[in-house]
Backbone as CSV, one residue per row, in Angstrom:
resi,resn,N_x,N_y,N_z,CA_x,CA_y,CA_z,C_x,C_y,C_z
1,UNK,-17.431,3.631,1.865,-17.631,2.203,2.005,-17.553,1.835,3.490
2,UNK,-18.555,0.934,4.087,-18.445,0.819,5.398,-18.388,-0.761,5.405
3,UNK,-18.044,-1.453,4.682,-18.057,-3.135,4.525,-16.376,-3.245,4.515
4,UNK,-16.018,-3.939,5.355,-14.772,-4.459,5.507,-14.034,-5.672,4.169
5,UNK,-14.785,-5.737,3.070,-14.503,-6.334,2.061,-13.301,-6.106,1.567
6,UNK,-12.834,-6.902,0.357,-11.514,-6.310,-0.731,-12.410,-6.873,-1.872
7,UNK,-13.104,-6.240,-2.334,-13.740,-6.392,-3.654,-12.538,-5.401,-4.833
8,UNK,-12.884,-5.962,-6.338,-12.256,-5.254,-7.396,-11.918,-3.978,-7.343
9,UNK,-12.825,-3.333,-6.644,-12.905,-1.545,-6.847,-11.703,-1.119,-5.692
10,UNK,-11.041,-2.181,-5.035,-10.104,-1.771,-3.974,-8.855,-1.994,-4.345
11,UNK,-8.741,-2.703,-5.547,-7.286,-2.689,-6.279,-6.680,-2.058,-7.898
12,UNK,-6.028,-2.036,-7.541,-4.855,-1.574,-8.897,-4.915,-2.816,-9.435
13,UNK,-5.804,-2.776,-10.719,-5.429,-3.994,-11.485,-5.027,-4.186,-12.448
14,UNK,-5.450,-2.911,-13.519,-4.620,-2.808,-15.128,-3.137,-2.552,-14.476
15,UNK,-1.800,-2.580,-15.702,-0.847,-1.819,-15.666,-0.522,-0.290,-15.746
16,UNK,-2.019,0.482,-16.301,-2.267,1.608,-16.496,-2.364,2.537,-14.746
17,UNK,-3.080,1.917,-14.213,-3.482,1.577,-12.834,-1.829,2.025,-12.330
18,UNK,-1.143,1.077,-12.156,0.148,1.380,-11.913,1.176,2.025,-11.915
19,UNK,0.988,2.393,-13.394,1.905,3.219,-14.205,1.320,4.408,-13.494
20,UNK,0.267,4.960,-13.503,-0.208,6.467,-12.925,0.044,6.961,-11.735
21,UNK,0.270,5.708,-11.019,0.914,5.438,-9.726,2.140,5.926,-9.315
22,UNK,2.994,5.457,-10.465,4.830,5.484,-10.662,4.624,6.970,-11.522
23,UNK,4.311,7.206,-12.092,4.343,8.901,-12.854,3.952,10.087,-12.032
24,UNK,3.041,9.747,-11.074,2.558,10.931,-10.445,2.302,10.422,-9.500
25,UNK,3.510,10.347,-8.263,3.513,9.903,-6.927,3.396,11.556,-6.369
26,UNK,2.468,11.096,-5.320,2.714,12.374,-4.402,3.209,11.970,-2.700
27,UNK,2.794,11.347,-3.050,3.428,10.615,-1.360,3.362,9.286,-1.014
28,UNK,5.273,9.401,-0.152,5.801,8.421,-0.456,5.910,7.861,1.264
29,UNK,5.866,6.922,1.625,6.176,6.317,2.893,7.207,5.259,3.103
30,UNK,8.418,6.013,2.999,9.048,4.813,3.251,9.583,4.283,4.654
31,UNK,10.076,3.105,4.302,10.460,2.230,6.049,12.051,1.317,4.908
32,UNK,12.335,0.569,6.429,13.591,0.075,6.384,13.371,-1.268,4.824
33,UNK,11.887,-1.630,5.376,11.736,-3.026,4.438,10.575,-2.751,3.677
34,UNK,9.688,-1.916,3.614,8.849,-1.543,2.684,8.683,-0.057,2.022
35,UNK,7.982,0.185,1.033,8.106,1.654,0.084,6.510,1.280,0.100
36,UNK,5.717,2.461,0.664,4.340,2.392,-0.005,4.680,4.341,-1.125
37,UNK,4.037,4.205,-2.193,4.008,5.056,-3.104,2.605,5.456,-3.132
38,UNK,2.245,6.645,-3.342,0.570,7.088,-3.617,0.208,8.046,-3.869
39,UNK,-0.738,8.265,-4.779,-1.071,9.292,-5.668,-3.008,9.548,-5.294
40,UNK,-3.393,11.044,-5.166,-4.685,11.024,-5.086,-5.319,10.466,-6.575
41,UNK,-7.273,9.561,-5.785,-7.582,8.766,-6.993,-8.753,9.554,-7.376
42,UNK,-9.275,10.624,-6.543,-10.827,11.073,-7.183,-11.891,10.088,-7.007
43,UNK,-11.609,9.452,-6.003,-12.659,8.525,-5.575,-12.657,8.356,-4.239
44,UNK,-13.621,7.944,-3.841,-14.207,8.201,-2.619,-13.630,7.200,-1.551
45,UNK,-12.350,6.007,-2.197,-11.702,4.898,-1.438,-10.451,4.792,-1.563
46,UNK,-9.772,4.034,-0.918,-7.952,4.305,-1.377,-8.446,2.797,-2.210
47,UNK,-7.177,2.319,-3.126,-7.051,1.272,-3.815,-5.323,0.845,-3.925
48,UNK,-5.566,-0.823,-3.874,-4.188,-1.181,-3.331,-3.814,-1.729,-4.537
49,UNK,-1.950,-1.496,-4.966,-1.398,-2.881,-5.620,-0.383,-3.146,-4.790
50,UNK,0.343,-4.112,-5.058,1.533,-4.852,-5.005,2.688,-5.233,-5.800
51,UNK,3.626,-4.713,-5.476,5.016,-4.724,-6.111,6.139,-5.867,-5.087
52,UNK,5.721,-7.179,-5.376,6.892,-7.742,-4.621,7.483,-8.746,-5.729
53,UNK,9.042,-8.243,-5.393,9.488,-9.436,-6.557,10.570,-10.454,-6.093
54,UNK,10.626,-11.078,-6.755,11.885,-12.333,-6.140,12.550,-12.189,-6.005
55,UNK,13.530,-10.986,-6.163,14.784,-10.831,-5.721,14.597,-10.341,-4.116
56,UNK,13.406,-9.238,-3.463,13.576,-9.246,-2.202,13.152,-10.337,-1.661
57,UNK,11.746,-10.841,-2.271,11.239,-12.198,-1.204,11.362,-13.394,-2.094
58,UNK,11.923,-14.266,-1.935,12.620,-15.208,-2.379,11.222,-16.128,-2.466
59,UNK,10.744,-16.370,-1.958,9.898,-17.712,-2.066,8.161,-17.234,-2.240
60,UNK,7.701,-18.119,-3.344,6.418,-18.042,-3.692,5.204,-17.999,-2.608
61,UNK,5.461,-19.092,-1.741,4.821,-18.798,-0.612,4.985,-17.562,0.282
62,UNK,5.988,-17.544,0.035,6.219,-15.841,1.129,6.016,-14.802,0.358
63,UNK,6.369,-14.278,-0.258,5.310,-13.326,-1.391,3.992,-13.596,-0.743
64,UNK,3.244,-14.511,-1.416,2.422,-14.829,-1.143,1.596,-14.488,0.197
65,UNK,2.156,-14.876,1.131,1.832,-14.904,2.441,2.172,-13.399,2.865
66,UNK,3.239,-12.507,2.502,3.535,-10.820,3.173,2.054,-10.430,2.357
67,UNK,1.535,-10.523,0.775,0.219,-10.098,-0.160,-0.727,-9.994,1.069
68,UNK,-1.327,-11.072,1.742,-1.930,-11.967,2.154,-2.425,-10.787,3.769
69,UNK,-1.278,-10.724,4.138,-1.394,-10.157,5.712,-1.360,-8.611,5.276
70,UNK,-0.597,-7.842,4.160,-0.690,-6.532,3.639,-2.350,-6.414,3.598
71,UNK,-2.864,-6.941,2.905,-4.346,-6.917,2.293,-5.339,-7.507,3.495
72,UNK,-4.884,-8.136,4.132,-5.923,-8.139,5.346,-5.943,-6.444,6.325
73,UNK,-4.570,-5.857,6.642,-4.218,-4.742,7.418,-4.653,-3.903,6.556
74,UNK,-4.598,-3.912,5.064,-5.630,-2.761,4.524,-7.055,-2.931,4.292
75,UNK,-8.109,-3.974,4.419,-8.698,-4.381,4.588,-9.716,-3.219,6.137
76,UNK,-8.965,-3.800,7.240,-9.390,-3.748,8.275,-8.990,-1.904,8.619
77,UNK,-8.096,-1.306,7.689,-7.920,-0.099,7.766,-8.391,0.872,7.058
78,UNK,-9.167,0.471,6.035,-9.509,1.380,4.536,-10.383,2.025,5.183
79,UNK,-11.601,2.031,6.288,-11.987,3.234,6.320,-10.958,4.807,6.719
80,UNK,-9.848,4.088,7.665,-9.220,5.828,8.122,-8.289,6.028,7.213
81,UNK,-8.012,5.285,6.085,-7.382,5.950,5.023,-7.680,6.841,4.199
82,UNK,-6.980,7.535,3.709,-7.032,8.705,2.622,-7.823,8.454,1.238
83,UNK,-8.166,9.132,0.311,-8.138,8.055,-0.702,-7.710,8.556,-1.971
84,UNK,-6.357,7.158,-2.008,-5.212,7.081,-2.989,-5.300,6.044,-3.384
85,UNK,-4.537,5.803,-4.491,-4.234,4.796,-4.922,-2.749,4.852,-4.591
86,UNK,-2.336,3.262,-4.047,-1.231,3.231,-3.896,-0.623,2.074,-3.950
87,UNK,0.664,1.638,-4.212,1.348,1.062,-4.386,2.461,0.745,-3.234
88,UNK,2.553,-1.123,-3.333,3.357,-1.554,-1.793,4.652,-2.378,-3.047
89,UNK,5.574,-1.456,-2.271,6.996,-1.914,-2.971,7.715,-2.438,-1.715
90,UNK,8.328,-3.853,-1.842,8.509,-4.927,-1.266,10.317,-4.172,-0.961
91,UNK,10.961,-4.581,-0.123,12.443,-4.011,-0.092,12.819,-5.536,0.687
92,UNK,14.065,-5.361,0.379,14.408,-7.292,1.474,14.901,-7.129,2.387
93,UNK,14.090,-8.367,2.899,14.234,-8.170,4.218,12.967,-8.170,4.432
94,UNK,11.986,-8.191,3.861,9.914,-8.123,4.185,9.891,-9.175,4.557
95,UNK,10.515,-10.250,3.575,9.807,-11.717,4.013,10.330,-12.213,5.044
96,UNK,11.302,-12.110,5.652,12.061,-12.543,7.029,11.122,-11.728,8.304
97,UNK,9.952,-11.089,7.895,9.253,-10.606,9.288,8.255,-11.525,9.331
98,UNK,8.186,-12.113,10.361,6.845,-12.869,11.251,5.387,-12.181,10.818
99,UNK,4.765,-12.812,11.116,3.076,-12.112,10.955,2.867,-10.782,11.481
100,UNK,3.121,-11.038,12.830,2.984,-10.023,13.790,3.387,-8.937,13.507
101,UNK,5.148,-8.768,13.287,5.941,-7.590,12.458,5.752,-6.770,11.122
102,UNK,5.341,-7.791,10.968,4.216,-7.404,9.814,2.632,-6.493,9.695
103,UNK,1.940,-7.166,10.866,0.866,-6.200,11.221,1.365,-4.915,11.617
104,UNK,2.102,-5.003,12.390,2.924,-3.479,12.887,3.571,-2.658,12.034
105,UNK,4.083,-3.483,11.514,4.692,-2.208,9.607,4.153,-1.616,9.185
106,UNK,2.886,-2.700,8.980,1.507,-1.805,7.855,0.570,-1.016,9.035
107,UNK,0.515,-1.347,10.246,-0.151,-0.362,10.779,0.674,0.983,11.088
108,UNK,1.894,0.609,11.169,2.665,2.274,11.641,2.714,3.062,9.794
109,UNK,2.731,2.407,8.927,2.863,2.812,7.544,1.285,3.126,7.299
110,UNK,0.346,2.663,7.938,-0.847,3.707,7.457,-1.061,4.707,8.026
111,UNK,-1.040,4.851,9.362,-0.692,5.685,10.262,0.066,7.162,9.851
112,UNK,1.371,6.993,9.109,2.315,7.784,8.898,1.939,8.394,7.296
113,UNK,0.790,7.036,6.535,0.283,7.830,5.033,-1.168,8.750,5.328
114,UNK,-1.670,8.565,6.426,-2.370,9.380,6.503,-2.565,10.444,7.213
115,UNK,-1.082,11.015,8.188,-0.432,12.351,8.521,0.041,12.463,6.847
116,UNK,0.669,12.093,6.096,0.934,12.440,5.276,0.335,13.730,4.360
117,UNK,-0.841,12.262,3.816,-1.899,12.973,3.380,-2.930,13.952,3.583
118,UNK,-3.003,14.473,5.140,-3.752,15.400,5.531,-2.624,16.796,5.510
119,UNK,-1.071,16.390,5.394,-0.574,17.712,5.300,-0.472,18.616,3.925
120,UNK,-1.055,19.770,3.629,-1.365,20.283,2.575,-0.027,20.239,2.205
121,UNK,0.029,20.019,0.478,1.327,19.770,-0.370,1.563,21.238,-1.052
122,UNK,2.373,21.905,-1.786,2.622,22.663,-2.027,2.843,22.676,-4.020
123,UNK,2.491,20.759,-4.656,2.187,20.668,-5.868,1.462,20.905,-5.961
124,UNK,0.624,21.921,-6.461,-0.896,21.993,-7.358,-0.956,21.601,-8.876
125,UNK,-1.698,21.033,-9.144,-2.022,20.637,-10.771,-3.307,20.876,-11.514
């Protein structure tokens, strides 16, 4: 895909979607305030969900607004990504980062999933 879009085919949208996600993680990225989780998809794009809940980010708008700037930074990054499906698990303390701190999370966290993913794993299935 060379269109900077977020069309359907770029997200986790059933619960099935998810669940395959959480059962057969192969790589995990974590940081102080976020968990990205991800599993190879057999498709030719990575695909995003979102796991933020009210107990780390307290307010609808802020949820809202961390969704918002996550999905623009994967957006503008999906071509040098891998392609997984993966999952963004919210930790607290997300919503207390500025925009900016925010661009920098998700750019050092794609950064670090896709050394990840180029290092050969030692699960075969």
């Amino acid at each position: 895909m060379t269109e900077f879009g977020f069309p359907r085919q770029l997200r986790l949208l059933t619960a099935g979607d998810f669940k395959s996600v959480f059962d057969d993680v192969t790589l995990k990225v974590p940081d102080q305030r976020i968990l990205i989780l991800a599993r190879p998809n057999g498709l030719d794009h990575p695909r995003l969900g979102f796991v933020i809940s009210k107990k780390n980010v307290r307010r609808a708008v802020k949820r809202n607004h961390v969704r918002r700037i996550i999905r623009e930074s994967f957006r503008l990054n999906q071509q040098q990504l891998p392609p997984v499906d993966m999952v963004i698990l919210a930790r607290s303390g997300l919503g207390d980062l500025s925009a900016d701190e925010l661009h920098r999370l998700t750019k050092k966290c794609w950064a670090r999933l896709n050394k990840k993913a180029k290092k050969p794993t030692n699960k075969q299935s």
